[in-house]
C-alpha positions in Angstrom: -17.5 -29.7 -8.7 -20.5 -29.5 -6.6 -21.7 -26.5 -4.6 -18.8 -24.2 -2.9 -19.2 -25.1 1.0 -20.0 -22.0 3.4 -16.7 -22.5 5.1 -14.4 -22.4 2.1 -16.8 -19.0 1.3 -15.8 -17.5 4.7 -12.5 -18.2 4.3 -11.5 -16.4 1.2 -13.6 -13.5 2.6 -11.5 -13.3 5.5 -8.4 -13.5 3.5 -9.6 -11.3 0.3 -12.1 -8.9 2.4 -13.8 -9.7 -0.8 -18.1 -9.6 -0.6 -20.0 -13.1 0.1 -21.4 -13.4 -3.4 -17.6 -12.7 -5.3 -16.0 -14.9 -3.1 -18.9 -17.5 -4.2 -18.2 -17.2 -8.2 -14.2 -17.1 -7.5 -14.6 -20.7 -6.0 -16.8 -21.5 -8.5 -14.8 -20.5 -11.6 -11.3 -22.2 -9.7 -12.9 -25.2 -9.4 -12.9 -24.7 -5.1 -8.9 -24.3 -5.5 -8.4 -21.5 -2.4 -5.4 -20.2 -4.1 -6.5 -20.2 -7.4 -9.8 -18.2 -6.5 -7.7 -15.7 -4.0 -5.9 -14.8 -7.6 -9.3 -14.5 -9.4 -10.2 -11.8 -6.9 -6.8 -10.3 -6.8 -7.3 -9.3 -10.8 -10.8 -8.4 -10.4 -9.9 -6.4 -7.3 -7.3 -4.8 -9.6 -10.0 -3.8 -12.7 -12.6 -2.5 -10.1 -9.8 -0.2 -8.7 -8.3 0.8 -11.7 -12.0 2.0 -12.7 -12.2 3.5 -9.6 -8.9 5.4 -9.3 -10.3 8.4 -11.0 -13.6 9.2 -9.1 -13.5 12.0 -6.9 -12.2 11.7 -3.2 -13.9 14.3 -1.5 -14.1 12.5 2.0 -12.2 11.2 4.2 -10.0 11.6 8.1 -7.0 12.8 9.3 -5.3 9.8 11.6 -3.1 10.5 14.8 -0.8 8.1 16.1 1.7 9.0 18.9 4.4 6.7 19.7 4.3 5.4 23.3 7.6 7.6 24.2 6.0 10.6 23.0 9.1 11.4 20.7 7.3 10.3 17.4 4.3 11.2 16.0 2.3 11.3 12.6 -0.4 12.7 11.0 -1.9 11.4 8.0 -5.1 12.3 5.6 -6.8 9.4 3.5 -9.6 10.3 1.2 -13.1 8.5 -0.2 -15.8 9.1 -1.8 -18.7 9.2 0.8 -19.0 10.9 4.6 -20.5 7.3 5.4 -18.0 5.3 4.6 -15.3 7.7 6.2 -16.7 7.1 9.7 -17.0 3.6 9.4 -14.7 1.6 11.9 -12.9 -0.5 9.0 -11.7 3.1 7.2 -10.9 4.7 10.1 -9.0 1.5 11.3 -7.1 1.2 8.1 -6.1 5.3 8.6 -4.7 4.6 12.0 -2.6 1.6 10.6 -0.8 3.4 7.9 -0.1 6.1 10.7 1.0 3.4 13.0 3.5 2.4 9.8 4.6 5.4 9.1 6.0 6.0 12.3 7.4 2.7 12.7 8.6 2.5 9.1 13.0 2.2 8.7 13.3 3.9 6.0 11.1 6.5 6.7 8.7 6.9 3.7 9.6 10.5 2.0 6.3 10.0 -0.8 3.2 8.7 -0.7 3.9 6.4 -4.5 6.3 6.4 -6.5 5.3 8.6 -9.0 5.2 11.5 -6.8 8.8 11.2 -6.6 10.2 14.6 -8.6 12.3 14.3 -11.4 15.6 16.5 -9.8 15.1 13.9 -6.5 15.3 10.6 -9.0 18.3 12.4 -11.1 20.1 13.5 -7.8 19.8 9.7 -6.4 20.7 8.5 -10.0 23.9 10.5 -9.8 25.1 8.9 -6.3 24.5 5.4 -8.2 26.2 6.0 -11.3 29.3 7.7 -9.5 29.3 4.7 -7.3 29.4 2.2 -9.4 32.1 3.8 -11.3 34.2 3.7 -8.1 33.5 0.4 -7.7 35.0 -0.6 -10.8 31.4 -1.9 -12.6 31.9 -2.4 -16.3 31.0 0.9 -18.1 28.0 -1.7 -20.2 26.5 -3.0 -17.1 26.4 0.5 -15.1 22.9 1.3 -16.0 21.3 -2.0 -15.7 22.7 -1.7 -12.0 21.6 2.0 -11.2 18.6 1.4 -12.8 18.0 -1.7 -10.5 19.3 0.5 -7.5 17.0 3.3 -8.2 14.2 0.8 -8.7 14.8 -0.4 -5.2 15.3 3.3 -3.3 11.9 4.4 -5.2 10.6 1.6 -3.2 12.0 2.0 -0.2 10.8 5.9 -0.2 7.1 5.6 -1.1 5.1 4.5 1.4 2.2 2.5 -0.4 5.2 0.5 -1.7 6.1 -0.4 1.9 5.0 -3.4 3.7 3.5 -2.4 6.8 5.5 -2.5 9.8 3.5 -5.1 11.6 4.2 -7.4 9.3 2.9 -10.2 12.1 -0.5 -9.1 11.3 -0.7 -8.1 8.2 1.1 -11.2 6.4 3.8 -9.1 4.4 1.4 -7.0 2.6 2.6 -3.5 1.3 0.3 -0.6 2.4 -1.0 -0.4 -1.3 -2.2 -4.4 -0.5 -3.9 -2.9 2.2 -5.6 0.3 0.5 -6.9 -1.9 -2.3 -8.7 -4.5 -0.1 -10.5 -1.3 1.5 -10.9 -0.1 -1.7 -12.4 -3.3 -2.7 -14.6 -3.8 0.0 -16.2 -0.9 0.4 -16.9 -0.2 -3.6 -15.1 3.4 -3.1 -11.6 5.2 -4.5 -9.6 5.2 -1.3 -6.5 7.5 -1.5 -3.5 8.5 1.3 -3.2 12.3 -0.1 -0.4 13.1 2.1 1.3 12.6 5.8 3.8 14.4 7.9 5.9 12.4 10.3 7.4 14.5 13.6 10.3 13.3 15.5 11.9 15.3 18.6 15.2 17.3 18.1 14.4 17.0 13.9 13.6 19.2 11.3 13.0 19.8 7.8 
């Protein structure tokens, strides 16, 4: 292949947020095949973030976003490393959007991941599962393949960086963890949700 043109290189960026020269090698190594290089990212993106995952989040904002009937509204507190690139436009944008979800979101997300989700909430959920697949009449062998599968799908449904984001129109499907990654990935720092609270008129805990 010869050299990787400047339009396929903006292209991936826009698609990846991945930097100039990364998106450059990805074409390179897949040959100029779009897709293939998007994947090459995607499991480089994945090492980087894994490495940095544990470095210490000790900036960050706390997002508003108040539904225009004034019923619903959220507050939510993602973290990074550095004061600068807290107040930069792309965090800050990426704060408001997983506010923006979070009050959109049906279901409702209860946890931030899935592994915050405590053991006595799982077992409780497990419980209304097994009992109802008993009821149903499932074959006492295939029971826990199926609750297993169920509980699979409600730890999904109740984490929110599981969750694709509401405006799915803009955001192509992607979950809100898609989303914190490609920050993650573009500006070289561990960005974390550490926790939200969602209000709603006439509700309470």
């Amino acid at each position: 292949m010869g050299a990787v043109s400047a339009a396929d290189v903006k292209t991936l960026r826009e698609r990846t947020g991945a930097g100039i020269m990364d998106c450059k090698a990805a074409l390179a190594e897949a040959g100029g095949e779009m897709e293939k290089a998007i994947e090459i990212l995607r499991v480089k993106g994945q090492a980087s973030a894994a490495k940095r995952s544990g470095r210490a989040t000790g900036e960050g904002v706390v997002a508003s976003y108040i539904h225009a009937t004034g019923k619903v509204g959220v507050l939510v507190e993602v973290q990074c490393e550095t004061d600068f690139v807290a107040r930069s436009d792309e965090f800050q944008e990426f704060a408001r959007e997983v506010a923006i979800h979070i009050a959109g979101a049906h279901p409702s997300p209860t946890y931030v991941s899935v592994e915050e989700i405590p053991d006595d909430v799982r077992d409780a959920e497990r419980a209304v599962f097994e009992a109802k697949a008993r009821e149903e009449g499932k074959p006492a062998e295939v029971v826990d393949r199926i609750v297993e599968g169920q509980l699979a799908k409600w730890a999904k449904d109740v984490a929110l960086l599981e969750q694709e984001h509401v405006r799915s129109d803009r955001y192509e499907g992607k979950s809100i963890e898609d989303l914190r990654a490609e920050l993650a990935s573009k500006t070289g720092e561990n960005v974390r949700i550490a926790r939200f609270a969602r209000f709603v008129v006439g509700e309470t805990e």
